[in-house]
Jmol script that loads the backbone (N, CA, C; Angstrom):
load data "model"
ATOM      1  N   UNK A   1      30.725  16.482   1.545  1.00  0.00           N
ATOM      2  CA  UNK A   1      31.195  15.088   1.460  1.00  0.00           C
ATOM      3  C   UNK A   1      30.128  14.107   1.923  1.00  0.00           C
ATOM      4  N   UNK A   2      30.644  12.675   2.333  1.00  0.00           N
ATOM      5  CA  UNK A   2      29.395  11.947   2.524  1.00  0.00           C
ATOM      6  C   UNK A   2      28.823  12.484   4.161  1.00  0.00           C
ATOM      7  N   UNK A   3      29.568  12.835   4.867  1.00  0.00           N
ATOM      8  CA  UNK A   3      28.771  13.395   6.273  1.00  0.00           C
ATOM      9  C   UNK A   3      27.355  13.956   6.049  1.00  0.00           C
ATOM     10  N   UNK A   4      27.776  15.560   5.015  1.00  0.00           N
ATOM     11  CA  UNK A   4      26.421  15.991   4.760  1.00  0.00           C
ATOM     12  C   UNK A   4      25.685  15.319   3.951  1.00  0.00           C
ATOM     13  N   UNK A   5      26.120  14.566   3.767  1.00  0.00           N
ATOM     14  CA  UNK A   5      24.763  13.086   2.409  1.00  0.00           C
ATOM     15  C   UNK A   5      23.818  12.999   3.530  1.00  0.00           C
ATOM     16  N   UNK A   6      24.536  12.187   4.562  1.00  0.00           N
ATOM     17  CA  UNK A   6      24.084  11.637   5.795  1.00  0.00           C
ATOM     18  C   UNK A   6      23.436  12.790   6.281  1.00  0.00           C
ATOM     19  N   UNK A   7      23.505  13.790   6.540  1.00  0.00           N
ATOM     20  CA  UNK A   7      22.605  14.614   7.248  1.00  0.00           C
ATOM     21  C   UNK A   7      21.449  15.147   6.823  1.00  0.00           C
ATOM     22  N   UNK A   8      21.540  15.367   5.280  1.00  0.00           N
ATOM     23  CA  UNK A   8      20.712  15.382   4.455  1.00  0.00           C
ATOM     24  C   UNK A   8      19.605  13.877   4.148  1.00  0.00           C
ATOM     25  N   UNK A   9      20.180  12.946   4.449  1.00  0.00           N
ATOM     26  CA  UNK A   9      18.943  12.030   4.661  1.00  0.00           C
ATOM     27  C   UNK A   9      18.435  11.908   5.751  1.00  0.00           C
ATOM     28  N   UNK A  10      18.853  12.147   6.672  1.00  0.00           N
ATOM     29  CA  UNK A  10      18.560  12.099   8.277  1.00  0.00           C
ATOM     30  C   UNK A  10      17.267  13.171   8.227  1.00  0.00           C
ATOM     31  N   UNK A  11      17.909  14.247   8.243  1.00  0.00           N
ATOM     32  CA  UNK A  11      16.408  15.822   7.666  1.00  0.00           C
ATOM     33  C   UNK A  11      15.462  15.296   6.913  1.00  0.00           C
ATOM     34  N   UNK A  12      15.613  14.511   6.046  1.00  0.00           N
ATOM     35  CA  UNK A  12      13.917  14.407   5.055  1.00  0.00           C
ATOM     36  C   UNK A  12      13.769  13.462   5.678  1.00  0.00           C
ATOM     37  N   UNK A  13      14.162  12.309   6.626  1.00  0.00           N
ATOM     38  CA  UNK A  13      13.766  10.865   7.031  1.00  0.00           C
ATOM     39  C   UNK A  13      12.689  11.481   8.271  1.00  0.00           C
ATOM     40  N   UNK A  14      13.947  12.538   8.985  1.00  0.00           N
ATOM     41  CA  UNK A  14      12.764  13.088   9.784  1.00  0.00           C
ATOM     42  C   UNK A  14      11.732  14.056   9.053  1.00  0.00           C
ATOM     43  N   UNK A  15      11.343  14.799   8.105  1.00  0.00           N
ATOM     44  CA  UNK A  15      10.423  15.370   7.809  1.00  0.00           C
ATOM     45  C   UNK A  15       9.448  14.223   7.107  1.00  0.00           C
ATOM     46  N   UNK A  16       9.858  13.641   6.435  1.00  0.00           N
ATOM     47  CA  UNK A  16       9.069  12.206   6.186  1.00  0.00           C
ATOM     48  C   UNK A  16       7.769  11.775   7.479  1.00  0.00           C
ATOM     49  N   UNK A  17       8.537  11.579   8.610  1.00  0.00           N
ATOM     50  CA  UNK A  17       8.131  11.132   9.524  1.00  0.00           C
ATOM     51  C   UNK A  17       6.689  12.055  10.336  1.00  0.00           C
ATOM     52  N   UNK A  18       7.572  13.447  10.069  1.00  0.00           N
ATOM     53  CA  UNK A  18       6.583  14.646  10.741  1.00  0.00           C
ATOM     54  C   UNK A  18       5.302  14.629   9.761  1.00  0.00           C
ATOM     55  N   UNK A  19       5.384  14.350   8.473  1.00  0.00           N
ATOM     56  CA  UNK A  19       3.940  14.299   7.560  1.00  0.00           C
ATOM     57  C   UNK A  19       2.989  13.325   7.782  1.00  0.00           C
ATOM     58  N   UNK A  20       4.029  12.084   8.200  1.00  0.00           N
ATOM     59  CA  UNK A  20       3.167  11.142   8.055  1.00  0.00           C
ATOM     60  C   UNK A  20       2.582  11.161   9.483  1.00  0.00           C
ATOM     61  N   UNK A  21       3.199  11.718  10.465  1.00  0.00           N
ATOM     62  CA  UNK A  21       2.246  11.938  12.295  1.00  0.00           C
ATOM     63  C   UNK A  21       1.142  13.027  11.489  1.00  0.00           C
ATOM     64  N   UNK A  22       1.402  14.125  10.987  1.00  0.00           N
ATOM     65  CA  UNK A  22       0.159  14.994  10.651  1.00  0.00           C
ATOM     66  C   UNK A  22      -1.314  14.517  10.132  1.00  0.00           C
ATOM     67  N   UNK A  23      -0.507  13.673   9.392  1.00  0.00           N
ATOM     68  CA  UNK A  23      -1.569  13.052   7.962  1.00  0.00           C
ATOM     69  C   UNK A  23      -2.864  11.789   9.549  1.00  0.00           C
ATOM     70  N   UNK A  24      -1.933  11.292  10.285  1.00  0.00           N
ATOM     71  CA  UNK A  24      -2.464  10.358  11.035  1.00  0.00           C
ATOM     72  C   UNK A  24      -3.007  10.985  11.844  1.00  0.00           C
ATOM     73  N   UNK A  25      -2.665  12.046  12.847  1.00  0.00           N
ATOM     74  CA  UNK A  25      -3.039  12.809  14.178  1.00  0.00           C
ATOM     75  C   UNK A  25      -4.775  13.409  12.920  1.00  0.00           C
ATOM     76  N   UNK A  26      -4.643  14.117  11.904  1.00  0.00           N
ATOM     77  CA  UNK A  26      -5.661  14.596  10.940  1.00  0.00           C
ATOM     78  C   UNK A  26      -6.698  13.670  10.755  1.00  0.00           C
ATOM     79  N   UNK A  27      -6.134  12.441  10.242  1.00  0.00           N
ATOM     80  CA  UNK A  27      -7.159  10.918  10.167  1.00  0.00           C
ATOM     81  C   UNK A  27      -7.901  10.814  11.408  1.00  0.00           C
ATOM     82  N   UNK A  28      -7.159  10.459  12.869  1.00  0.00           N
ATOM     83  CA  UNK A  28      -7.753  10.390  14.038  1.00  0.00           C
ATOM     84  C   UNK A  28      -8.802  11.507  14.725  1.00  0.00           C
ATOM     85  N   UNK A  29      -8.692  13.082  14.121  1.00  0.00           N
ATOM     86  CA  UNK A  29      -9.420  13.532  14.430  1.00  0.00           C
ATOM     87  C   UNK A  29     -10.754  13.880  13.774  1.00  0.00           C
ATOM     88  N   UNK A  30     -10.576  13.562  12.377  1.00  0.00           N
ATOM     89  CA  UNK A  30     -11.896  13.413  11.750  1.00  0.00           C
ATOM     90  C   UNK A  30     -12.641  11.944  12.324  1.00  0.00           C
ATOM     91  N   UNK A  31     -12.017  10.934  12.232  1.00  0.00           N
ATOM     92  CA  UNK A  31     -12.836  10.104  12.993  1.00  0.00           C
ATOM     93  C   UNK A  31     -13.550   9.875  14.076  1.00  0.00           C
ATOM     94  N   UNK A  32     -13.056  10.826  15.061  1.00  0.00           N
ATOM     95  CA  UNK A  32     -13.677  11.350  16.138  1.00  0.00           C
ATOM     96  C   UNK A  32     -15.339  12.313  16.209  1.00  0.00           C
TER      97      UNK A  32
END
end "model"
wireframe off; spacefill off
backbone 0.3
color backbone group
């Protein structure tokens, strides 16, 4: 029902989030 909609966007909002810290923490250390 809509609960798991909601939980299911919540999971990719957070995996969203975890790529885009990788992609940045990756940027910051080549610049180093």
């Amino acid at each position: 029902g809509a609960l798991s909609l909601r939980l299911i966007q919540v999971l990719r909002y957070k995996d969203m989030l975890e790529i885009i810290g990788i992609k940045t923490y990756i940027c910051y250390l080549l610049k180093i």
